[in-house]
C-alpha positions as a Python dict, from the first residue, in 0.01 Angstrom:
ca = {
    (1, 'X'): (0, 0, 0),
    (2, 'X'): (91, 311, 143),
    (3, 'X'): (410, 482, 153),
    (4, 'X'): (591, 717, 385),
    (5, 'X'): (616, 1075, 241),
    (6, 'X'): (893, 1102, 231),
    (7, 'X'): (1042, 786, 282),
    (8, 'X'): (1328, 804, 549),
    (9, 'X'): (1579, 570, 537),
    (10, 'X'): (1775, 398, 882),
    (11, 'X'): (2029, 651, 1040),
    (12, 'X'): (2339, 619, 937),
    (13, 'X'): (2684, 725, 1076),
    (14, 'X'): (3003, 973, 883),
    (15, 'X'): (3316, 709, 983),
    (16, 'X'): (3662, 822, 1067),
    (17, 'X'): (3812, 701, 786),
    (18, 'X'): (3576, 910, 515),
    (19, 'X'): (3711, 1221, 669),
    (20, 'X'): (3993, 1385, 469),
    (21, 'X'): (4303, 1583, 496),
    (22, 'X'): (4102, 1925, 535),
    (23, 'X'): (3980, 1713, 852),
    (24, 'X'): (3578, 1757, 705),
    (25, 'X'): (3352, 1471, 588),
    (26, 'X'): (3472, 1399, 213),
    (27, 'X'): (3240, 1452, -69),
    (28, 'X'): (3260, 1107, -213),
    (29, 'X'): (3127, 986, 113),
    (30, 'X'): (2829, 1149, 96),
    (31, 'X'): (2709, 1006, -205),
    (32, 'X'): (2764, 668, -31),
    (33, 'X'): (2504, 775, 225),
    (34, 'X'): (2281, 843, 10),
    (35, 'X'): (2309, 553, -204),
    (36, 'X'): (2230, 345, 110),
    (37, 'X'): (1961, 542, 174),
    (38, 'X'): (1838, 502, -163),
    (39, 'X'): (1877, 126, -137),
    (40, 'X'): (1632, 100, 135),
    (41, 'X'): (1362, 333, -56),
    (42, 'X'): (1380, 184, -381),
    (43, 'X'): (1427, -198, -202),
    (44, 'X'): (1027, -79, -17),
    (45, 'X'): (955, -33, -428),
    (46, 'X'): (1063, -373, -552),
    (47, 'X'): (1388, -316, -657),
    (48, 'X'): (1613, -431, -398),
    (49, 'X'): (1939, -684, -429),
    (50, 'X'): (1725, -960, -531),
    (51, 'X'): (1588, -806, -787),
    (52, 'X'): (1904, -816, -1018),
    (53, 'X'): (1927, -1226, -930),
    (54, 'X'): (1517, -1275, -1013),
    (55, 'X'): (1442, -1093, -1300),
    (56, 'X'): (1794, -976, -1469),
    (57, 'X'): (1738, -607, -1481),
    (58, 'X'): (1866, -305, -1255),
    (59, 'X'): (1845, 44, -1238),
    (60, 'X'): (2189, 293, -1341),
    (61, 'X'): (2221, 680, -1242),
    (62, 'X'): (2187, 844, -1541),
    (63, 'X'): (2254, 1193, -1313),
    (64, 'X'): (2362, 1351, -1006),
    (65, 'X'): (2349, 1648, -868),
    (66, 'X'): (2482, 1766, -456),
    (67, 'X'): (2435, 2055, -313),
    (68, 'X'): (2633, 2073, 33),
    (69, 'X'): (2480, 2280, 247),
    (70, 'X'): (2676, 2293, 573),
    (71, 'X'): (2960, 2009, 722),
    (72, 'X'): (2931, 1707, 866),
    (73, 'X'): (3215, 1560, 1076),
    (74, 'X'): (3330, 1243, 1223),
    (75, 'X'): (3077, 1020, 1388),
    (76, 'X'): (2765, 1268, 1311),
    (77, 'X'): (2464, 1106, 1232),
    (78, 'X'): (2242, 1107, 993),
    (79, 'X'): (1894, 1077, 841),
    (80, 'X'): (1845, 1079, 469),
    (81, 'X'): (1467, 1120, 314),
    (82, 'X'): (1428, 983, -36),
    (83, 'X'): (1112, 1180, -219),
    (84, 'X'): (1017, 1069, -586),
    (85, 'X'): (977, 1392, -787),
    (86, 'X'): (853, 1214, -1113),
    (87, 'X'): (848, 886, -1296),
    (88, 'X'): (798, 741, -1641),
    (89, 'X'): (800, 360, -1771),
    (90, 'X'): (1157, 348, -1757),
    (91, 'X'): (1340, 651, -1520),
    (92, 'X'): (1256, 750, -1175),
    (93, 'X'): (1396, 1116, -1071),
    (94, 'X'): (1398, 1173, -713),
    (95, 'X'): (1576, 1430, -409),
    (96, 'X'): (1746, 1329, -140),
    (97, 'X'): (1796, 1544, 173),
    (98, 'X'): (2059, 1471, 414),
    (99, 'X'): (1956, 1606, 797),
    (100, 'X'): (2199, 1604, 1108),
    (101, 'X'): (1968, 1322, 1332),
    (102, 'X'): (2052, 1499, 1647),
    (103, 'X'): (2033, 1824, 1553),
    (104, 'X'): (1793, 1841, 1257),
    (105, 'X'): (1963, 2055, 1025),
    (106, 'X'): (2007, 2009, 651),
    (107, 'X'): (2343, 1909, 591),
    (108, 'X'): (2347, 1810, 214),
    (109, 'X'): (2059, 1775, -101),
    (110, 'X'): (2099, 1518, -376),
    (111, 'X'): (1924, 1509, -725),
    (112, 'X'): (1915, 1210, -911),
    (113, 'X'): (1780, 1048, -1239),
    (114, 'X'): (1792, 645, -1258),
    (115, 'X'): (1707, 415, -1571),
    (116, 'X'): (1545, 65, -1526),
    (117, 'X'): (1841, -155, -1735),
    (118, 'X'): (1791, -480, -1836),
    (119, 'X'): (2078, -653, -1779),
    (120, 'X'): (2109, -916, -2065),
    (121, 'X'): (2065, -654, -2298),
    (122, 'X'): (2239, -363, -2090),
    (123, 'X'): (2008, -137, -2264),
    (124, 'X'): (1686, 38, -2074),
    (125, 'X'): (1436, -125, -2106),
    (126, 'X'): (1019, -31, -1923),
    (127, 'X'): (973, -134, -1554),
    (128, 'X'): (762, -458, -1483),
    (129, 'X'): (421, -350, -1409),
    (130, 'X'): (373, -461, -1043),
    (131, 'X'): (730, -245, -1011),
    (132, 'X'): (577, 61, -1173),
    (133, 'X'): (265, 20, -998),
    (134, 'X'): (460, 47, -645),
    (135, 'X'): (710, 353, -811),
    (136, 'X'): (416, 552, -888),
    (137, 'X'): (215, 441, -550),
    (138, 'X'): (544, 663, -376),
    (139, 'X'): (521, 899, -637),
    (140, 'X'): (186, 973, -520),
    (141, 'X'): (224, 977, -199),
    (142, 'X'): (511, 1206, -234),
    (143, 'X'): (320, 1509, -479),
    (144, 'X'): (203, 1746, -205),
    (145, 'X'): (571, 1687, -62),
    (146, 'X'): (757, 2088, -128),
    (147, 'X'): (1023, 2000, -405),
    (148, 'X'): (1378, 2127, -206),
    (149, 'X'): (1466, 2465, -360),
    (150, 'X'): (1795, 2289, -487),
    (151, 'X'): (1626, 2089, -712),
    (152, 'X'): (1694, 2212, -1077),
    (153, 'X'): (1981, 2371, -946),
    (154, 'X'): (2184, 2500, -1263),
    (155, 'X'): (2585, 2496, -1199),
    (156, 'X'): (2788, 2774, -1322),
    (157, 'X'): (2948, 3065, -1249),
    (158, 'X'): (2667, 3372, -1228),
    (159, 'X'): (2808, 3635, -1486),
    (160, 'X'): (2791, 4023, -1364),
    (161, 'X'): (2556, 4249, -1553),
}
């Protein structure tokens, strides 16, 4: 099967009531986006709602990491694209960019780590093999995808020489 490189989730919409008392999109809201977004690329992989119900394991964030790039306001549009960076037996790290859909620019980059869970046991625990095999299908597809230059973006506060 082939995947889309990268995979880019349904547009989506900032609502009125996610906008704060500065009057700008609020950060929490963002991640919300994305984890929709997410949803849908990691649903095309196997693991979407069902997958909980049919074979009692999930996936958690183990990490993420936003960089906001410029603001998004009340009933912007946008379009997320979900590219898998790397993947082992039981973690999938991936970057998310968020683009204005009229306008094209880059609004907001996410970094994230996730870790296959089995539920029963609510320890990690490998992915089944047909759900690998599609992980590392998009992994593929997404190699000769440029890695955002936000990705392994260290946080801190640059000390003066």
């Amino acid at each position: 099967m082939g995947y889309p490189a990268p995979f880019v989730g349904h547009v989506q919409q900032v609502e009125d009531k996610w906008i704060d008392y500065n009057g700008h999109f609020n950060m929490a809201y963002y991640n919300v986006l994305f984890d929709r977004a997410g949803d849908e690329a990691f649903a095309v992989m196997g693991l979407g709602p069902d997958y909980v119900t049919e074979r009692n394991a999930s996936f958690f964030t183990l990490e993420c990491h936003n960089t906001y790039v410029r603001e998004l306001h009340a009933g912007d549009s946008v379009r997320i694209e979900t590219q898998i960076l790397d993947c082992d037996s039981k973690r999938v790290h991936y970057v998310q960019q968020m683009f204005h859909a009229a306008e094209g620019w880059l609004s907001c980059v996410t970094e994230i780590i996730v870790m296959h869970i089995d539920m029963a046991l609510k320890k990690s625990a490998p992915f089944p093999a047909d759900v690998m095999e599609k992980i590392a299908a998009m992994r593929e597809a997404h190699k000769h995808l440029p890695v955002p230059p936000q990705v392994g973006h260290r946080i801190g506060i640059p000390k003066k020489a």
